[in-house]
C-alpha positions as CSV (number, residue, x, y, z in Angstrom):
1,X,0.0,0.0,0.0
2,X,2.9,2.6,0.6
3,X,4.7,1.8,-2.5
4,X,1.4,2.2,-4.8
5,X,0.6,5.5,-2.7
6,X,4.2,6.9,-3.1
7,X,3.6,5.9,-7.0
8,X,0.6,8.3,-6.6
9,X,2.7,10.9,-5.7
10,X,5.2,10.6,-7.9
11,X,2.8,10.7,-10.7
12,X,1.5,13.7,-9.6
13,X,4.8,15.1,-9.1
14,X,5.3,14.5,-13.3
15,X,2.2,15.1,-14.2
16,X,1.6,18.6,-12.3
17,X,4.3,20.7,-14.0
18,X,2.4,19.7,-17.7
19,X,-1.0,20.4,-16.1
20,X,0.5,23.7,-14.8
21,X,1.9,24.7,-18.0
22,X,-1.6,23.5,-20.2
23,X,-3.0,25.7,-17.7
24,X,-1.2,29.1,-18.3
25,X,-1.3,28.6,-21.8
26,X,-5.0,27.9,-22.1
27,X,-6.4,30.0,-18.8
28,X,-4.6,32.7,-19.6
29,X,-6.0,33.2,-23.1
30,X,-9.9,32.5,-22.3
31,X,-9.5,34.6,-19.4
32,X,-8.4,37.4,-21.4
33,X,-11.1,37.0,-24.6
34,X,-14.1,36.9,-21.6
35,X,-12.3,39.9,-20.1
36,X,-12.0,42.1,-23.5
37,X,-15.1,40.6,-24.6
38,X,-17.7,43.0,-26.1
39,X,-20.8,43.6,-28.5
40,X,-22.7,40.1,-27.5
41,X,-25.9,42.0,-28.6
42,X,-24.9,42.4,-31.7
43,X,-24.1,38.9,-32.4
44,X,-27.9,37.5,-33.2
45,X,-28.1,40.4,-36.0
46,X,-24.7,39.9,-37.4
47,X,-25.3,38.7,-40.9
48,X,-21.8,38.6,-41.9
49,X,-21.0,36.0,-38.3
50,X,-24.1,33.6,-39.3
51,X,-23.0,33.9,-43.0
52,X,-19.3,32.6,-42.0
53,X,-21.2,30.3,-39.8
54,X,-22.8,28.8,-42.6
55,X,-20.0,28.5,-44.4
56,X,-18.0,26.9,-41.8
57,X,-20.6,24.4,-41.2
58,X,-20.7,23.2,-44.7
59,X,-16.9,23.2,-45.0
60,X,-16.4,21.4,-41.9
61,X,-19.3,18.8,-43.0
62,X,-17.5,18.1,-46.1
63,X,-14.0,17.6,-45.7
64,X,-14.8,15.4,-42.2
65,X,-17.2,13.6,-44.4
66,X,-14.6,13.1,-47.1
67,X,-12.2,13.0,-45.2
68,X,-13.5,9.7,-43.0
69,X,-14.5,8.3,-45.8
70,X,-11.2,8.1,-48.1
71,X,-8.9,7.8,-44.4
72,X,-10.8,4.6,-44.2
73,X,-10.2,3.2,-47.2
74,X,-7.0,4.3,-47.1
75,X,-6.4,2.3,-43.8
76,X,-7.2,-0.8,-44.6
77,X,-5.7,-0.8,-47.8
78,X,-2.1,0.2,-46.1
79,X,-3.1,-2.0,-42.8
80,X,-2.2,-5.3,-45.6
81,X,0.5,-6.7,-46.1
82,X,2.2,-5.9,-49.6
83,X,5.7,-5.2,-51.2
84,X,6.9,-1.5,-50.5
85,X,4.3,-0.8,-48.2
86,X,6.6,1.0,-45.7
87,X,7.3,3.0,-48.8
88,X,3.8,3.6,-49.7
89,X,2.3,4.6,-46.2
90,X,5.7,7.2,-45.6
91,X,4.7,8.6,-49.2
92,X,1.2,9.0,-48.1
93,X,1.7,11.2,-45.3
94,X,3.8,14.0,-47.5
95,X,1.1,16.0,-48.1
96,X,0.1,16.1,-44.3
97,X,3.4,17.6,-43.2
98,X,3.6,20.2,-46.3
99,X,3.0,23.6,-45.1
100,X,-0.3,24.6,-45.3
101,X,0.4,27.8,-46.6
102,X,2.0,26.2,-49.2
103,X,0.1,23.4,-50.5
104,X,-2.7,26.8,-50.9
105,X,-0.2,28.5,-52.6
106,X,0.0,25.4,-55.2
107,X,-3.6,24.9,-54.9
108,X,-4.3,28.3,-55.8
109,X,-1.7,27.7,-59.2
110,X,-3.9,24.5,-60.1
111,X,-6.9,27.1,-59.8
112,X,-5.6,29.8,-61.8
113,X,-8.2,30.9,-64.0
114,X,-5.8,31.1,-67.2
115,X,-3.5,28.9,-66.8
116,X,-4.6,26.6,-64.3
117,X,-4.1,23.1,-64.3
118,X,-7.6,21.8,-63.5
119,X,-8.9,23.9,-66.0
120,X,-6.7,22.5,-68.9
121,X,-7.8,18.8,-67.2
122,X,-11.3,19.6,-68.1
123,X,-10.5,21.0,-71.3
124,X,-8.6,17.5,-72.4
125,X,-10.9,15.8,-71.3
126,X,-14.1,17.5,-72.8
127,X,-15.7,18.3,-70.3
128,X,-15.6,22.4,-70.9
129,X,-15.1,23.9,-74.3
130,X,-12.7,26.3,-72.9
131,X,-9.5,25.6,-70.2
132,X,-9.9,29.6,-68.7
133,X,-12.3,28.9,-65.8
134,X,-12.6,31.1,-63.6
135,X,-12.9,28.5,-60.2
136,X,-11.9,31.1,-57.6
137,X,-14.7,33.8,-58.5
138,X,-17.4,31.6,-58.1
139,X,-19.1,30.6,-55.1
140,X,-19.8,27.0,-55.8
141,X,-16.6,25.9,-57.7
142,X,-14.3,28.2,-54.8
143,X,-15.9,26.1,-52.2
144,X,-15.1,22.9,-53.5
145,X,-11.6,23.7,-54.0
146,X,-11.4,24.7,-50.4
147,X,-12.9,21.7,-49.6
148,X,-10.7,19.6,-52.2
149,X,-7.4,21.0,-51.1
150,X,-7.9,20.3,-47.7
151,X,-9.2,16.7,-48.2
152,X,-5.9,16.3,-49.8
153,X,-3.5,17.4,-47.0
154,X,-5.7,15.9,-44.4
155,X,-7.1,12.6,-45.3
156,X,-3.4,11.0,-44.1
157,X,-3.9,12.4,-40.9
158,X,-7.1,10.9,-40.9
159,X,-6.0,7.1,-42.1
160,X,-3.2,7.4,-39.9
161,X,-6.0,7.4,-37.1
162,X,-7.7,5.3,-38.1
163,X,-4.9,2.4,-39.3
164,X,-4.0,2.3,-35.4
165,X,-7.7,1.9,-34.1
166,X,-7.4,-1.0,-36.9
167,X,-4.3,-3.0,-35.8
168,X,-6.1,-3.4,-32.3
169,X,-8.6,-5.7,-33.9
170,X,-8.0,-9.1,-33.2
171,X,-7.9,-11.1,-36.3
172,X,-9.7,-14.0,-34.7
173,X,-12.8,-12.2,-35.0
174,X,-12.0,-12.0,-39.1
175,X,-11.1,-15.9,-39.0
176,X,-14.3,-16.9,-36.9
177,X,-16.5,-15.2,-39.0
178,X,-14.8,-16.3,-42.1
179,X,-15.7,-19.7,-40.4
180,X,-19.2,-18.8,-40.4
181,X,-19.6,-18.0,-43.8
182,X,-19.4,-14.1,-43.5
183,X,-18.3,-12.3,-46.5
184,X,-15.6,-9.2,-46.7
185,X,-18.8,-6.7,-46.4
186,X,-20.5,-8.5,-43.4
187,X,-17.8,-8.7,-41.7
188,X,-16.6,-4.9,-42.1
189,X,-20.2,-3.8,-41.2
190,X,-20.3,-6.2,-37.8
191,X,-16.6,-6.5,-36.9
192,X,-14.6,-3.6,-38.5
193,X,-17.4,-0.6,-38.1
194,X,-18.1,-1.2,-34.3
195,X,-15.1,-2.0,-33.1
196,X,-13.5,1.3,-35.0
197,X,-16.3,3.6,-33.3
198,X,-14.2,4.8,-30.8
199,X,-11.5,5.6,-33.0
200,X,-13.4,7.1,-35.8
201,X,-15.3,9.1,-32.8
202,X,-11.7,10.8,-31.8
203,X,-10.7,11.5,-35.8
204,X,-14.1,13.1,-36.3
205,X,-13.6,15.7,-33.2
206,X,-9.7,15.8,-34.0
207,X,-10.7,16.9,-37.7
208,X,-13.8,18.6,-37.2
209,X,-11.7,20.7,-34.4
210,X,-9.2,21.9,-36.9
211,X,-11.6,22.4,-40.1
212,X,-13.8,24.5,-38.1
213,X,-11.2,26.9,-36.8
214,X,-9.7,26.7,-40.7
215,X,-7.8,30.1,-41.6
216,X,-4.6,30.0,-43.6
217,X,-5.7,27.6,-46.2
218,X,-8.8,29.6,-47.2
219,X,-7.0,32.8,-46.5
220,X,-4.3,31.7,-49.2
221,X,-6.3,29.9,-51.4
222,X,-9.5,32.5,-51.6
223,X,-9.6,35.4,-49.1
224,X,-12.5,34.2,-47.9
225,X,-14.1,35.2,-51.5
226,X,-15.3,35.3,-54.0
227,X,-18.4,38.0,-51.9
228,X,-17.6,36.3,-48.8
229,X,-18.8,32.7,-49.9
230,X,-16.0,31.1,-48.3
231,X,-15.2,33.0,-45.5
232,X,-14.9,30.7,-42.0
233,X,-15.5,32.2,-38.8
234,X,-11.7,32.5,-38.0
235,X,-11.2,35.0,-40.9
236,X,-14.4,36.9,-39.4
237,X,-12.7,36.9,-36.2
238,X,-9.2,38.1,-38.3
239,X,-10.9,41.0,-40.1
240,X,-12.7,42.1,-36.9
241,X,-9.7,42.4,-34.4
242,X,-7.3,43.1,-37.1
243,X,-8.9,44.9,-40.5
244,X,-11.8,46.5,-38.0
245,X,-9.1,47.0,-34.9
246,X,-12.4,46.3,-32.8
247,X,-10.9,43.6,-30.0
248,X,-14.3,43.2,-28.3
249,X,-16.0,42.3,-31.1
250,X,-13.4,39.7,-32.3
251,X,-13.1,38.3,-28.3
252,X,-17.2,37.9,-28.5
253,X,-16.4,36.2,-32.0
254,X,-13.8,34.0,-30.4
255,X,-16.3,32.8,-27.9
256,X,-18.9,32.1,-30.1
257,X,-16.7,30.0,-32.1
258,X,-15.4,28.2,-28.6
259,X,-18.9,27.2,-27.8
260,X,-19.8,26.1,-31.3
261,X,-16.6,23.9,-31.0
262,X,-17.8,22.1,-27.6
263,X,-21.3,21.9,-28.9
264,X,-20.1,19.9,-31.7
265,X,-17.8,17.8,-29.6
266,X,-19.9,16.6,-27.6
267,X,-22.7,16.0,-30.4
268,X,-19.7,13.6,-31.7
269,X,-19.5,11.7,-28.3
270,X,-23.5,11.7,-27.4
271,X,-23.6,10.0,-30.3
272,X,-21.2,7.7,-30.3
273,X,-22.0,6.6,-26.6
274,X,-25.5,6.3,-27.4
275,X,-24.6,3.3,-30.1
276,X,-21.9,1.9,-28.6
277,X,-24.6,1.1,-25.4
């Protein structure tokens, strides 16, 4: 009983310097944007916040969608056994650790609407009669390049989640109901799907986290254009404290976005929790 509590102790003794430290850095902060905070009355008429709102929402929806989607695949394709696949899963993960700055930057080059090579694609291809297309200064087609640029630098993050939360499962499962008779389908729909839930439960909030608080990507790629159709709520937040010079504003922003972040979080877990009983 002494040794196990002096192992308390010295647990606590690691663990309370990081604590201390997560503390000031994230204390600190909040205190300060709830402190400067200003103009919450304004916030249910804003059209330009539930604008960037909207536009949040459906670029967060999106790319996690995608994102889980192709990061799955992606998993169990690299989780098998093949020639070069230490190779293949190290070349998968470049465009993760490119810059995102960047990778917008190149994005934005693939978009150009005169020499662009996406538009020159659909040109060979015949799907346009012309290769100038102007992608960025529309709404709908600068959308989906935010969306497609940043399913490209995150969906290795994503199957990199995901490939761990696969190597936990047990492969007698697979070989028992191989035994049964189950096919590759049934048994990724009873054996794969639940026993990933946790895991795909983390990789959602981890994702849906950092696409919801998106900035330089879409500042790069679009400036939050074309008309404000792809603005996010962290450029809103950028151009209020630092176009507008109104800090109150931009604090209020920041908390609006906080609470939208743990809203969605715990959406995420509710329902994961509520399957998983």
């Amino acid at each position: 009983m002494r040794d196990e509590g002096a192992q308390v102790w010295i647990n606590w003794g690691f663990a309370v310097p990081a604590l201390a430290l997560m503390g000031l850095v994230n204390l600190i902060p909040i205190g300060q944007a709830f402190y400067f905070a200003d103009g919450f009355a304004a916030l249910p008429v804003d059209a330009r916040l539930i604008e960037s709102l909207k536009n949040t929402a459906v670029f967060t929806g999106l790319t996690v969608s995608l994102e889980l989607v192709l990061g799955l695949a992606m998993a169990m394709v690299l989780l098998k056994p093949f020639p070069g696949r230490g190779w293949v899963r190290a070349a998968v993960l470049i465009p993760w650790a490119l810059p995102t700055a960047i990778m917008a930057m190149a994005w934005q080059w693939i978009f150009n609407a005169e020499y662009g090579v996406m538009g020159d694609l659909f040109f060979r291809v015949g799907l346009v009669s012309s290769p100038q297309i102007a992608w960025l200064a529309k709404p709908g087609p600068a959308m989906a390049a935010c969306v497609l640029a940043d399913v490209w630098k995150t969906t290795p993050f994503m199957a990199l989640l995901l490939m761990s939360g696969l190597a936990t499962i047990p492969d007698d499962l697979y070989e028992a109901a191989e035994i049964d008779g189950a096919g590759s389908v049934r048994q990724f729909f009873v054996i794969t799907l639940p026993m990933l839930k946790p895991t795909i439960a983390l990789a959602v909030i981890f994702r849906a986290i950092q696409s919801f608080g998106v900035f330089d990507l879409v500042w790069v790629l679009t400036g939050g254009g074309p008309g404000g159709k792809t603005q996010m709520i962290a450029l809103y937040v950028y151009d209020t404290v630092y176009r507008y010079l109104d800090l109150g504003y931009g604090c209020a922003l920041t908390i609006v976005m906080a609470g939208c972040l743990l809203v969605m979080s715990g959406f995420v877990l509710l329902v994961t929790g509520r399957e998983e009983a």
